[in-house]
N, C-alpha and C positions, 0 to 999 in steps of 0.2 A: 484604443491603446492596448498592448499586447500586455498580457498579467507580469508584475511582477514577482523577482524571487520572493518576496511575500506575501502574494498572494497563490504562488505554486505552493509554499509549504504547509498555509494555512490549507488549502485544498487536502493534502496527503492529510494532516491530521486527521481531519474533517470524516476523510474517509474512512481511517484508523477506527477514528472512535465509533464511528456507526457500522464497521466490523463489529469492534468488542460489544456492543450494543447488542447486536443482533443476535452474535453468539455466544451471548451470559448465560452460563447455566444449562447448556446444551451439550446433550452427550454425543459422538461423532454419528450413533445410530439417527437421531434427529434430523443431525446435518445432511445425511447423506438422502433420508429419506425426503425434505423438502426443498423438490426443483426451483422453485421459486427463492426460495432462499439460498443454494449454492448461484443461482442466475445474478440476484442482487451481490452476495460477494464479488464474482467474478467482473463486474463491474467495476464495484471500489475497489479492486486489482488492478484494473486495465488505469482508472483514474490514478492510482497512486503511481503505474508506472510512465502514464502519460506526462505526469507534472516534472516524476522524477527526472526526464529526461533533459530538463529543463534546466538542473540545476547546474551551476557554472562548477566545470573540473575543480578548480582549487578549490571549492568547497566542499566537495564532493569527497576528496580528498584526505581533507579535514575527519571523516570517518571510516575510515577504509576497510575497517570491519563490516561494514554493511555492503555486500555484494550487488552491488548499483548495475551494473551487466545484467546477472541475473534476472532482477527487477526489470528491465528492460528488454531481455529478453522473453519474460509474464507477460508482460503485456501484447506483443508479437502473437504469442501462442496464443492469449486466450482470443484475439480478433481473427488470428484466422485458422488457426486449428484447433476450434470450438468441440468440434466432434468428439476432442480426444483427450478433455478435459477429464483429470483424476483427482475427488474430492478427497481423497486422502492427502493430498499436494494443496491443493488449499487449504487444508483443514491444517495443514503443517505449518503453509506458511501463517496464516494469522494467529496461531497459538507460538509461535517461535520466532518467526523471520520479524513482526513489525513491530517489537517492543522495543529493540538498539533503532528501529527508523522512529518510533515515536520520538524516542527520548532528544534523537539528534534535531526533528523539528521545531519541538518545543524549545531547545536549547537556542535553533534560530531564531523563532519568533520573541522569544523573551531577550536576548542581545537588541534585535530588532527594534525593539518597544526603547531600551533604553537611550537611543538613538536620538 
């Protein structure tokens, strides 16, 4: 059975949170310095934008401050122009771009739940 929009959003959190996890307390010199750890973000990248593609227009819609293209264009780049990944662009996006994406998944899941 193919995931549903609730288990796509719960996925994006998922990843969200194990961004901010990883990146509590780390100054960009950290970041940048541990390959391992830009390699697992960019992952929970490609995952958020993998789910994100998933989600139906009119919902999508529903938040149209959050650059959903964008996001799906992330994930393109980090699969196959890996080479030319810039941790500064990660490091932007997780400290800025996926706070309005938390909030809007949370806001599904909990509608969701009341369901």
């Amino acid at each position: 059975m193919p995931p549903t929009l609730a288990d796509r959003v719960r996925r994006i959190l998922e990843a969200i949170r194990h961004i901010e996890s990883a990146l509590a307390g780390l100054e960009y010199q950290q970041f940048t310095g541990d390959l391992f750890l830009r390699l697992a973000i960019e992952r929970l990248l490609v995952i958020i934008s993998e789910a994100s593609r998933k989600i139906p227009a009119d919902i999508k819609a529903e938040q149209a401050d959050i650059a959903w293209q964008k996001m799906a264009d992330l994930g393109n780049r980090l699969r196959h122009a890996y080479h030319q990944t810039e941790p500064e662009i990660l490091w932007g996006i997780a400290h800025e771009d996926l706070a309005p994406l938390k909030r809007f998944v949370e806001r599904i899941i909990h509608d969701e739940s009341k369901r």
